[in-house]
C-alpha positions as CSV (number, residue, x, y, z in Angstrom):
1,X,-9.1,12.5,36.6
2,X,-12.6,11.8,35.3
3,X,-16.0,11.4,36.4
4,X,-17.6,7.9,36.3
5,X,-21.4,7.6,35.6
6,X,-23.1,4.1,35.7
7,X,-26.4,3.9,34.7
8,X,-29.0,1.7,36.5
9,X,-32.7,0.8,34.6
10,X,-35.4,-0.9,36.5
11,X,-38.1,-1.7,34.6
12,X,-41.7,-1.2,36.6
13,X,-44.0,-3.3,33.3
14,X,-42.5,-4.7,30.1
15,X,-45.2,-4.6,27.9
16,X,-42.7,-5.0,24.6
17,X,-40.7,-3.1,22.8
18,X,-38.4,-2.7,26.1
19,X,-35.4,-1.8,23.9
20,X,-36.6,1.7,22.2
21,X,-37.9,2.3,26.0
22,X,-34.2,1.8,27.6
23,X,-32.8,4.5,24.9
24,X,-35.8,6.9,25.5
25,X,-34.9,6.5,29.4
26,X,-31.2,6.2,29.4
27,X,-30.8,9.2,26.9
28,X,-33.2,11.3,29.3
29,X,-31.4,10.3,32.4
30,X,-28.1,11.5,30.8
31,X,-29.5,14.8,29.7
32,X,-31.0,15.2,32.9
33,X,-28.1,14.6,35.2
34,X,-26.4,17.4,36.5
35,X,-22.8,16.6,38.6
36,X,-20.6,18.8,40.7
37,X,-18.7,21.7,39.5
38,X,-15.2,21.4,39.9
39,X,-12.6,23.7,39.4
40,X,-8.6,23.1,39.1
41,X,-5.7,25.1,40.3
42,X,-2.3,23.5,39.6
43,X,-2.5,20.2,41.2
44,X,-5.0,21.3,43.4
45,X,-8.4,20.0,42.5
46,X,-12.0,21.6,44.2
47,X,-15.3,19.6,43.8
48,X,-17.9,22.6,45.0
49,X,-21.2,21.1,46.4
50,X,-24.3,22.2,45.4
51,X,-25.0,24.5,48.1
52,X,-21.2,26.1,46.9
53,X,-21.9,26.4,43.0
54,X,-24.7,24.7,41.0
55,X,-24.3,21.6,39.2
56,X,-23.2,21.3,35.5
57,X,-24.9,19.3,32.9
58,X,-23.2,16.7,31.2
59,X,-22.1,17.7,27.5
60,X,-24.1,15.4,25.6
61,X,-23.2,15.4,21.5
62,X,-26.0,13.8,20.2
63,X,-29.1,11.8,21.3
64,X,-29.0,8.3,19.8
65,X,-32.8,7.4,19.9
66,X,-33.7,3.6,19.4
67,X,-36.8,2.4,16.9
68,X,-38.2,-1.1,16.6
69,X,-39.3,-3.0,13.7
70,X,-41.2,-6.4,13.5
71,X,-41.8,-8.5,10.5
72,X,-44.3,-10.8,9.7
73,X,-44.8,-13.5,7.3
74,X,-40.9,-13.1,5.8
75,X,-41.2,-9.4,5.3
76,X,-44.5,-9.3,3.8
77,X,-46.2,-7.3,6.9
78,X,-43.8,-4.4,8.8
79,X,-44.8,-3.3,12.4
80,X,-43.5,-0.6,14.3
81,X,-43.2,-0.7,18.3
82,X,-44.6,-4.1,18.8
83,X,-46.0,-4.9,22.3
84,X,-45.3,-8.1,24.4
85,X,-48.1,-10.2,21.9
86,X,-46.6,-9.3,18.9
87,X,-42.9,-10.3,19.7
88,X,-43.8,-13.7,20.6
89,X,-45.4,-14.4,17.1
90,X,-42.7,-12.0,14.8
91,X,-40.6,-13.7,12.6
92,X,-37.9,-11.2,13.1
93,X,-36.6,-7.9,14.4
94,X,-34.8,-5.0,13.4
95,X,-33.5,-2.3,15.5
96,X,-31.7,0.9,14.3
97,X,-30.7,3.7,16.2
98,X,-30.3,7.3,14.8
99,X,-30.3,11.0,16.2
100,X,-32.4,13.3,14.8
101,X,-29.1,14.6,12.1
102,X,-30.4,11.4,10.2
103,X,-27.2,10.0,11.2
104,X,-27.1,6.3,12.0
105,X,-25.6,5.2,15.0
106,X,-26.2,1.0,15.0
107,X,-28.5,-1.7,13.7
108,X,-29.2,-4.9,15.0
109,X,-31.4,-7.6,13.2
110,X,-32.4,-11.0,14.5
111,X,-34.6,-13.6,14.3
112,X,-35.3,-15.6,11.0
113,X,-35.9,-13.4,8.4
114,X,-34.3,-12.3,5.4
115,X,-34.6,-8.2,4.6
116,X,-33.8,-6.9,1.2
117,X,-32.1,-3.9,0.4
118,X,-35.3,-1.8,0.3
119,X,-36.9,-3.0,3.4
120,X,-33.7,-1.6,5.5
121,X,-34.1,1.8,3.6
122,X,-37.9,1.9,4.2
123,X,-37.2,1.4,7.4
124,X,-34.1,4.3,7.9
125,X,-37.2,6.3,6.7
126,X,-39.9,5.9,9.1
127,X,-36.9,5.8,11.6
128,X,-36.1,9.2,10.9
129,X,-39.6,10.5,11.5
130,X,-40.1,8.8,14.2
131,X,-36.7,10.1,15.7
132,X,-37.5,13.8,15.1
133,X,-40.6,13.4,16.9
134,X,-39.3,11.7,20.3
135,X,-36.0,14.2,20.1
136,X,-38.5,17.0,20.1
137,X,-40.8,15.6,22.9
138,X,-37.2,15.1,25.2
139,X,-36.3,18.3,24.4
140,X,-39.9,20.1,25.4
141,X,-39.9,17.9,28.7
142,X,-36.4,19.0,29.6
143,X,-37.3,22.8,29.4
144,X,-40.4,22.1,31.4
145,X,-38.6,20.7,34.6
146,X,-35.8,23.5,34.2
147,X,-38.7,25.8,34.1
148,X,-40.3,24.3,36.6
149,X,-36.9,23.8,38.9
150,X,-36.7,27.8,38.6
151,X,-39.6,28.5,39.6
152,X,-39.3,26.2,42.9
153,X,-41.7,23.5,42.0
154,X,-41.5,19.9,40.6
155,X,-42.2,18.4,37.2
156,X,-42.0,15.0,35.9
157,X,-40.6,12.1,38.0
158,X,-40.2,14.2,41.1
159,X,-43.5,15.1,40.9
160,X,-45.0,11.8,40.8
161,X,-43.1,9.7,43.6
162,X,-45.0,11.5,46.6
163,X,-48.3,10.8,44.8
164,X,-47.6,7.3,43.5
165,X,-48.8,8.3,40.3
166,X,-46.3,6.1,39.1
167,X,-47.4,2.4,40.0
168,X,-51.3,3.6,40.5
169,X,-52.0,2.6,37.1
170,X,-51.8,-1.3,37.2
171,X,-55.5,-2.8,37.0
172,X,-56.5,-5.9,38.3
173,X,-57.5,-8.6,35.7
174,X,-60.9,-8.9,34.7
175,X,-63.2,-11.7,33.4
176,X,-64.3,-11.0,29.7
177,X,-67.6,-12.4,28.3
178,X,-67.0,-13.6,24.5
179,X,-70.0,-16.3,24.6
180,X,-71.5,-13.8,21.8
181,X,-68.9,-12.0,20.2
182,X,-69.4,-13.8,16.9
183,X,-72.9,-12.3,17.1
184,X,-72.8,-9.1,18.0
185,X,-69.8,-8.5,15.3
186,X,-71.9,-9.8,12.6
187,X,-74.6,-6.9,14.0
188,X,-71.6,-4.7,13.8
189,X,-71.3,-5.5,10.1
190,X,-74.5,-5.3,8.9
191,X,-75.2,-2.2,10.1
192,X,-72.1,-0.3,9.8
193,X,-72.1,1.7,6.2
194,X,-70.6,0.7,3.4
195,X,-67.3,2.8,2.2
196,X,-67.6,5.7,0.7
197,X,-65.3,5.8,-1.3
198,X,-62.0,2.8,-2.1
199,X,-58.8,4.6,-1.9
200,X,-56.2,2.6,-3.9
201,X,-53.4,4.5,-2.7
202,X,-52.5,5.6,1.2
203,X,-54.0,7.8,2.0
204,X,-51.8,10.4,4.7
205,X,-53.9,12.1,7.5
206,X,-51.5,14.1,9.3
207,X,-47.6,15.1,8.2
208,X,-45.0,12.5,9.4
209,X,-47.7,9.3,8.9
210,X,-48.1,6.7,6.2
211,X,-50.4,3.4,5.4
212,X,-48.1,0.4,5.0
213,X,-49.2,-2.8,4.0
214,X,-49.3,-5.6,1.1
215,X,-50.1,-4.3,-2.4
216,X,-50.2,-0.4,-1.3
217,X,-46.4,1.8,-1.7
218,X,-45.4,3.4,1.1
219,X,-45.8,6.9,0.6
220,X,-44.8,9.7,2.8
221,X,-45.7,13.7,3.7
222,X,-44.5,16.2,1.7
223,X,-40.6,15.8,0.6
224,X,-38.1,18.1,2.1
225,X,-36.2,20.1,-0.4
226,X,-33.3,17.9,-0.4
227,X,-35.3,15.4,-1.6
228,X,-37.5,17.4,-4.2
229,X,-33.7,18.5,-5.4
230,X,-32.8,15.0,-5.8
231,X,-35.7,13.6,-8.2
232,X,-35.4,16.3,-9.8
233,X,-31.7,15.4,-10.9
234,X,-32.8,12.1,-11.8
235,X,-35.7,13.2,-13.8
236,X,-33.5,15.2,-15.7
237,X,-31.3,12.3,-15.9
238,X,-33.4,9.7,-17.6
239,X,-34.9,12.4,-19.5
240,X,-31.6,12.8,-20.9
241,X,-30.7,9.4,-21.3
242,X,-33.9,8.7,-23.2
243,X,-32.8,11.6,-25.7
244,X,-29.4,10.4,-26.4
245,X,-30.9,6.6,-26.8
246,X,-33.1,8.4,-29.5
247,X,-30.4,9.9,-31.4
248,X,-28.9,6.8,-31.4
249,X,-31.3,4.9,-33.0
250,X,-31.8,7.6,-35.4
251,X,-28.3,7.8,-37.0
252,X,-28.3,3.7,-37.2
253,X,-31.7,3.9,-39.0
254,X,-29.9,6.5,-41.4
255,X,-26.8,4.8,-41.8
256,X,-29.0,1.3,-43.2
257,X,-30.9,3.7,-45.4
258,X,-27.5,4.6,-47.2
259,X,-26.3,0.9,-46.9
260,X,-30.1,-0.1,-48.7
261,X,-29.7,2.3,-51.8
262,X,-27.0,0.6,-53.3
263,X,-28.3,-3.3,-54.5
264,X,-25.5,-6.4,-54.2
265,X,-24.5,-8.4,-57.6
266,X,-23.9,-11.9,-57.5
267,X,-22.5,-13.7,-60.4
268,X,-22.3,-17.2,-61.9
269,X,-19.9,-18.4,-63.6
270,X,-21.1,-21.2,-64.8
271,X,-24.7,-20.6,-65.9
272,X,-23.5,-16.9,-67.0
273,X,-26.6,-14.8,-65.1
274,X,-26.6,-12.2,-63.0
275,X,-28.7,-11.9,-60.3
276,X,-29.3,-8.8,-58.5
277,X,-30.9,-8.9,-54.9
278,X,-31.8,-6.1,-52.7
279,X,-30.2,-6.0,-49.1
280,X,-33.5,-7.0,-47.5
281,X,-33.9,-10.5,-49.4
282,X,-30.4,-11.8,-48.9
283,X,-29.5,-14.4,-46.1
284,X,-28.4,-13.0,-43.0
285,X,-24.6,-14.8,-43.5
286,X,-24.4,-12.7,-47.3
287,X,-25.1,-10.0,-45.5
């Protein structure tokens, strides 16, 4: 016998992006679920309520963590997360799911556009940040409600639903005035301060962030040590490639020094001459 779990999602706003939202909430919901203890004795089998014995958390492996990416303009422009405004003008979408053992789980693309090699490995990049950042805040907001649980209180979802917290954020739509917004942006302009100072390459304000956009590489934070191991091996790789293409070209300039010391004889036979022409002046069929 086994348990059966089905999981139910209702979604309150859809505001894009609902698939990495789904994974977030279904992965939660998993490690969050607790069912009842059972014990078996021959073919006897017990289910213990929760008064009886407390209930046991599922035994979850990993936690597969979804992370969107739109593209613009065939590739050229890379979002990540896009809202409900940006799907309906993407050209396509990629989704990829990985836990945070950089292990991937799935990836889906659709839509219209072609990705290179490179995009889908830029991508399993910034997908990995972004997966040890959302395993990391699951993790802190699961200690917090078991803290909280022992203490007697509430966190979190049960906490919310007696205060309505949870649908008291939806605003009614407003009227917005943009008779002058051409005006008061060219204000904006010609008062705001030139740069400083023109940064050609990105320019990273806090670890696990990047700049990504046409004409500027994509760099990241610092490498990890794996990483620092790896260009290391393949500096020392091309270094030694480059010296064994050296000594290579070396012994062939020798060996047509030692072919250019001895001069090639032509004779004759009718005229009676000799002619004697160094290696460099004959045609390249003599040769």
């Amino acid at each position: 016998q086994v348990w059966q779990i089905r999981l139910d999602m209702h979604l309150l706003n859809h505001d894009g992006n609902i698939t990495d939202a789904a994974s977030i909430a279904g992965i939660v919901a998993l490690c969050h679920f607790r069912r009842p203890d059972v014990s078996v004795q021959g073919e006897e089998v017990t289910v213990y309520t929760p008064e009886e014995r407390d209930p046991v958390p599922l035994s979850i492996h990993h936690m597969p963590i979804c992370v969107s990416f739109a593209f613009f303009h065939q590739g050229t422009y890379l979002l990540v997360d896009p809202t409900e405004r940006e799907e309906r003008v993407m050209d396509g979408l990629l989704v990829i799911a990985m836990n945070k053992h950089h292990e991937i789980c799935t990836i889906q693309s659709s839509g219209v556009v072609m990705l290179l090699q490179d995009q889908i490995l830029r991508c399993t990049k910034i997908t990995a940040v972004k997966v040890t950042e959302i395993t990391e805040l699951i993790q802190k907001a699961l200690e917090n409600d078991q803290k909280a649980r022992k203490e007697g209180g509430k966190f979190g979802f049960a906490e919310s639903i007696p205060n309505q917290r949870i649908t008291a954020f939806k605003m009614e739509s407003a009227a917005v005035d943009t008779s002058d917004v051409e005006e008061q942006a060219g204000e904006i302009i010609a008062k705001a301060d030139p740069p400083s100072e023109v940064f050609a390459n990105p320019v990273l304000h806090t670890p696990g962030t990047a700049q990504i956009g046409e004409g500027i590489e994509s760099s990241w934070g610092d490498l990890e040590e794996s990483e620092k191991e790896e260009a290391a091996e393949e500096e020392g790789e091309s270094e030694a490639a480059a010296f064994e293409c050296e000594k290579v070209e070396n012994e062939d300039t020798s060996t047509l020094r030692e072919t250019k010391s001895e001069p090639i004889v032509l004779s004759d036979s009718e005229e009676e001459e000799v002619v004697i022409l160094e290696p460099q002046e004959l045609p390249r069929k003599t040769r």
